[in-house]
N, C-alpha and C positions, 0 to 999 in steps of 0.2 A: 771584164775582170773585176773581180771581185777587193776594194782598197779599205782599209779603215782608217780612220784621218784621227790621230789622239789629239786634242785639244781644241775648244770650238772659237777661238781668242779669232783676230782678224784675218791673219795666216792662213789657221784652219778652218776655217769657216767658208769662205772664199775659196780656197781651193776645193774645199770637198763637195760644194756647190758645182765649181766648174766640171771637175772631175764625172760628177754625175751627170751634167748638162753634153757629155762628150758620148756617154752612155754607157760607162762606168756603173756599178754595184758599189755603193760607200755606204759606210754609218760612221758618224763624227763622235767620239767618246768626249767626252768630260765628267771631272769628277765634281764638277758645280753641279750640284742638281738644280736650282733656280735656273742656269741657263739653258737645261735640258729643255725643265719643266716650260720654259718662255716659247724654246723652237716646237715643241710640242703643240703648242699653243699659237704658234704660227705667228710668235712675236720676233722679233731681231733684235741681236743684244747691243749689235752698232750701227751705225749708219753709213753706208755706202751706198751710193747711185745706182739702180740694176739689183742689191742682191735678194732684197724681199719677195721682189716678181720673180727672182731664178729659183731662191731655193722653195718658193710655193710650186711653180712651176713643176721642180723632180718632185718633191715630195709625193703631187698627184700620182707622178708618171712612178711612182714605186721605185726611184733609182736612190732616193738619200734618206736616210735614216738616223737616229739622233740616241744614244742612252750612256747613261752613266755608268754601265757595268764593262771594263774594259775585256774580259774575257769574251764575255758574250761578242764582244766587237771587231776583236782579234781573229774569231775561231773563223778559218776558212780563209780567212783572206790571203792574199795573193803578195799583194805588197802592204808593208804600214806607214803611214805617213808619223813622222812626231813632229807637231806643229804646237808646241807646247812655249811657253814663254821665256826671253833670256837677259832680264834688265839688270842694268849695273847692277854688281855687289857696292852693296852700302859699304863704305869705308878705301876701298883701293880701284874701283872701277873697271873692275875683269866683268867680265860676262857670269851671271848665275847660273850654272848650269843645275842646279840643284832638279829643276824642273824637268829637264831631257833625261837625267843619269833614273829618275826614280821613276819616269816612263818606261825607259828601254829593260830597266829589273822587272816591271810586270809585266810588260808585253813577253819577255823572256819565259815565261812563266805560262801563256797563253798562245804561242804559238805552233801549228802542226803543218807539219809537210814543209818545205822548202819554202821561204818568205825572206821576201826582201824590207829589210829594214828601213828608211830613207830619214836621216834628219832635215827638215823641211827648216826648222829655227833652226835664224841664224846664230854661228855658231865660232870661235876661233880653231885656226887649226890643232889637229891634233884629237877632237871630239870626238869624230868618228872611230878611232881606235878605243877608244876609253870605254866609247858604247861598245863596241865589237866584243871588250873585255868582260866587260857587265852580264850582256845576254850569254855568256860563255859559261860564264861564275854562275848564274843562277839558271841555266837547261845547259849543260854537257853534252846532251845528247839531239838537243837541234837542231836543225838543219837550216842558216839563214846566209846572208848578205849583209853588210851594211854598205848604204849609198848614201854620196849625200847631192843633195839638190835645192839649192838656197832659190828663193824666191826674190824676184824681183819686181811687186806690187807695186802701185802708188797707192797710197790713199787719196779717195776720189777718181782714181781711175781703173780699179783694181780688176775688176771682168773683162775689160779689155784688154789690159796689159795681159793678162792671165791666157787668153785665147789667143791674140798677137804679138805673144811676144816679139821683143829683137831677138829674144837666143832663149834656149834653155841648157841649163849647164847642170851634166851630170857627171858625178865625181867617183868612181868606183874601181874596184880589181878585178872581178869574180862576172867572166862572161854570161852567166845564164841570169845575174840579175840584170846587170846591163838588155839583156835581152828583151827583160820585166820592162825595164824601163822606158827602152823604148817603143814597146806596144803602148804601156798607157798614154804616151805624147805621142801618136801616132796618130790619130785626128786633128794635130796642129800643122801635118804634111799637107794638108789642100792649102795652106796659106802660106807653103815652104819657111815657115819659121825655123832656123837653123840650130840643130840642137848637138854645143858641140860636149865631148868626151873630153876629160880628163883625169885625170889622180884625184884622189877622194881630197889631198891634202890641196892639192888646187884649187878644187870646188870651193872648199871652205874659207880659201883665202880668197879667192873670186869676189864673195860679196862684201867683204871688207874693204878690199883695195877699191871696188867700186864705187859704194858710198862714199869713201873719203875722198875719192877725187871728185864725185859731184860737190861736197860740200865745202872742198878747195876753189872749184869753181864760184861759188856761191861766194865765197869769202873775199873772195882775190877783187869781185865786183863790190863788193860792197868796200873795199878798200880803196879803189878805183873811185870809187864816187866821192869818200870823202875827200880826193884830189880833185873831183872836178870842181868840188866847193871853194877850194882854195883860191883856184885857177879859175875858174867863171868856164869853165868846159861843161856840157849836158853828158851825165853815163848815158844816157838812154840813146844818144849818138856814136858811143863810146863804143859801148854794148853791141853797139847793128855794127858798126866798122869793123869790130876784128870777129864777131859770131861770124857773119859772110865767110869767115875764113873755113874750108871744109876743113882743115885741119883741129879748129878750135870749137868750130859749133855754135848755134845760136842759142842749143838750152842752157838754163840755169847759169845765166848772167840778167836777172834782174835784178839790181839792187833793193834792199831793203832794209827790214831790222834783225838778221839773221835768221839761221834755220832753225829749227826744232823740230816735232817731231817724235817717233817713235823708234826711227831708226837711226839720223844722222849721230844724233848726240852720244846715245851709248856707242854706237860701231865706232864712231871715229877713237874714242876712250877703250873699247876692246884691245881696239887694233893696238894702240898707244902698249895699251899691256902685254899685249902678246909680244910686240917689239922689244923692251925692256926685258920680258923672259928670257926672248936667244938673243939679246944683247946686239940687234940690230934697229939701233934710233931710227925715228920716222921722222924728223924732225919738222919738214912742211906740215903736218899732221897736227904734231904739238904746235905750231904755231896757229893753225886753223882753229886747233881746238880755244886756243885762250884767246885769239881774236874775237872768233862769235861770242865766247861767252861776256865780253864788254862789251860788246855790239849791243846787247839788249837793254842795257841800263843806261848806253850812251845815247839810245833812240829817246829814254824818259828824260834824259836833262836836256837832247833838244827840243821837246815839248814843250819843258819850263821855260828855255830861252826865247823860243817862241814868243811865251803869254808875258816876257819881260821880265825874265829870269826871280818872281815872284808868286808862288801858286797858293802859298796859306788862305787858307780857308775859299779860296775861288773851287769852281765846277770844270770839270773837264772829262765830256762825251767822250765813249770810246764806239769805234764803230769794230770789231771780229774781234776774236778773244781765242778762235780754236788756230793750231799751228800753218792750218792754209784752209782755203774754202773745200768746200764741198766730204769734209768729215766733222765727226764730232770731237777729233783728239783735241785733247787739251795738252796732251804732255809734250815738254819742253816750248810749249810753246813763247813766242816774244813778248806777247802781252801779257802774259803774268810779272816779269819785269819792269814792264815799262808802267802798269797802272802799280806796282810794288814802289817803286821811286817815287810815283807822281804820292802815294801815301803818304811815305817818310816824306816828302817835301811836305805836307801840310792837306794837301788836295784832296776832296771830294771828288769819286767817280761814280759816274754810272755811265749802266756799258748796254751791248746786245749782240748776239751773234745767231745767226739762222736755225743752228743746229748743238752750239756749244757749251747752251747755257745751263742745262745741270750739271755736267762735268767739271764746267767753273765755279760754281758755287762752292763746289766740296774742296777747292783750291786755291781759291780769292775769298777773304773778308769782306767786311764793312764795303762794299762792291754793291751799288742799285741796280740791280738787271733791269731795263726794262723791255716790253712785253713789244715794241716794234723799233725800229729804226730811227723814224721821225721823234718820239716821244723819247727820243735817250739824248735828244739835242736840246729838248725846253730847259729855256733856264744857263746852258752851260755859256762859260767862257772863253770854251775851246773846243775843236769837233777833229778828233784823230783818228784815224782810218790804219787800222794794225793788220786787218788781212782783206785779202782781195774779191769778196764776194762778190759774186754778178750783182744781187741787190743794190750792193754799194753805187755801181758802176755810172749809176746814170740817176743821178739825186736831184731832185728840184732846189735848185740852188736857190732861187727865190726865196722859198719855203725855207730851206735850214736858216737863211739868213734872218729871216724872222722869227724862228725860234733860237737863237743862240743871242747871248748877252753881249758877245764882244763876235766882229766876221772874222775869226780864224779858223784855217784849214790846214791841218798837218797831215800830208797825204805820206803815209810811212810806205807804200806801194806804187807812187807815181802813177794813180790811173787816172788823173785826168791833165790834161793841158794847162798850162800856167796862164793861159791869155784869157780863157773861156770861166778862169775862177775868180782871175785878178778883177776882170772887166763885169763878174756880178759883183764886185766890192769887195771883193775877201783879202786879208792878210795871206799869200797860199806860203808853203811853208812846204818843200819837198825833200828827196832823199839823191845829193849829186848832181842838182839840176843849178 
């Protein structure tokens, strides 16, 4: 089947990889032409685990294809993805749609014979109609669908969630795209991935209500933990006691410094909005939401308490900086607050992260990158661990101990044991333990 994916951001890029990788016909549009020009060029604009080898991979095999001209990219195809981008609007925190609505006007404008539309960005409800309006207003006389089909990625794990999903959720009215639909998810049948139907307005609430309850879970633990501080309880005991629950789950109850991220932050704030619209309060939501966001500043004054609640002019190592391992995002991530704090309190940082450190540059100040792991602890006061990279995992303690001016370890991840830190001499200093 012949698909064209608009937008080549992490969304679309990914998908229209995989899509090819299934033995799909795709070409990814964007009107970046630098990023054109890069996939051209057989360069990646992000970093994900898998996607360099996959999209060289179709590229050879003729199945994925890359240009800036959207007509050209539209013409033929069968179904379109618009994988285009949807971050808070500055000032009241709705979703931009600004990005999808002037998508779906040109693809409107580009498309022939019967095609199914699909908004891939995520999106509040009610979008899909808006689109439907659009392509309507500007081709009269075309012949389409809109579907919607919200993606459910991680970053850092995103090729396999994409080919394994739990589910794929597709939102529509109009039988013959549904049809569309599910031929192109019909290579995810050998691994019986359940792909269920619903109302397009379902779809779209789908991915919202999902996020916010992961990041309710996220929240509720990390609340949880600052009660075990009180109480001298372990989360990470906590956490294994009631996850065993099948009812409850064991993901995402690790404590830490909040989420962030590309999705949680804005979606849970969508959601927020669109609840306000039809005047149905979300209220655990609104609470999630202004929980995490003290969460991140409250992780940088236990730092200072930590180094004895005085950090002017002292050094303090940072070890991850992107919003989890194994991506480059930096947005919403924790440690831009938390080294934000350690500032205003007086503090010198230097930091490092596997994969993060241009992104942070262009978002952190007066911030000393340095160029490995060990060399971001010479010299400092204090050595805080913001995101969980495998690197981090297994550090020669010996080692940092001799590069660091004062043995303190603020583990904002709880990856290592308290016994195995205290007993190389460190102050350890964790998150509910």
């Amino acid at each position: 089947m012949r698909i064209a994916v608009i937008g080549t951001g992490y969304v679309g890029l990914v998908s229209g990889a995989c899509f090819a990788d299934f033995g799909h016909d795709v070409i990814c549009v964007d009107k970046d032409a630098s990023k054109i020009d890069a996939l051209h060029a057989g360069r990646i604009p992000i970093f994900e685990p898998g996607l360099q080898a996959l999209v060289e991979t179709n590229v050879r095999g003729g199945r994925i294809a890359f240009t800036t001209d959207l007509t050209e990219g539209v013409k033929g195809a069968e179904a379109v993805f618009i994988a285009v981008g949807t971050p808070s609007r500055r000032g009241d925190g709705h979703a931009d749609l600004g990005y999808v609505f002037a998508a779906a006007a040109e693809v409107a404008t580009a498309v022939s014979g019967f095609t199914v539309v699909i908004t891939k960005s995520t999106v509040p409800v009610g979008t899909g109609d808006e689109v439907e309006r659009i392509l309507r207003e500007n081709n009269p006389d075309a012949e389409f669908a809109v579907v919607s089909n919200p993606e459910f990625l991680r970053e850092g794990a995103a090729i396999d969630d994409f080919k394994r999903p739990d589910r794929v959720v597709i939102g529509g009215h109009d039988e013959r795209a549904m049809a569309v639909m599910r031929e192109i998810y019909r290579p995810l049948s050998l691994n019986r991935s359940p792909v269920i139907e619903m109302s397009r307005r379902g779809a779209e609430l789908t991915k919202y209500a999902g996020n916010a309850f992961l990041a309710t879970k996220i929240t509720f633990i990390n609340e949880i933990a600052d009660l075990c501080e009180k109480v001298g309880a372990d989360v990470q005991e906590v956490a294994r006691g009631i996850g065993l629950d099948n009812r409850i789950g064991a993901k995402f109850l690790n404590a830490g410094p909040g989420y962030g991220g590309s999705c949680f932050p804005k979606d849970t704030l969508a959601l927020l909005k669109t609840s306000q619209d039809y005047e149905a309060p979300q209220r655990i939501v609104e609470a999630v939401v202004a929980v995490n966001e003290n969460r991140k500043r409250a992780m940088g004054r236990k730092v200072i308490a930590a180094m004895g609640d005085e950090v002017r002019g002292k050094t303090v190592a940072v070890l991850g900086l992107t919003f989890k391992p194994n991506t480059d995002d930096m947005r919403d991530s924790p440690a831009i607050a938390v080294i934000q704090l350690l500032q205003d309190a007086g503090a010198r940082v230097q930091a490092y992260d596997p994969e993060g450190m241009e992104q942070a540059a262009k978002l952190l100040q007066n911030v000393d990158f340095k160029d490995d792991t060990y060399a971001t602890m010479e010299g400092a006061d204090a050595l805080v661990i913001v995101t969980e990279w495998d690197a981090f995992r297994a550090l020669d303690l010996k080692r940092v101990k001799s590069l660091l001016s004062e043995p303190i370890l603020i583990d904002l991840r709880n990856i290592y044991p308290r016994d195995i830190v205290e007993n190389a001499g460190f102050t350890y200093i964790a998150v509910g333990r």
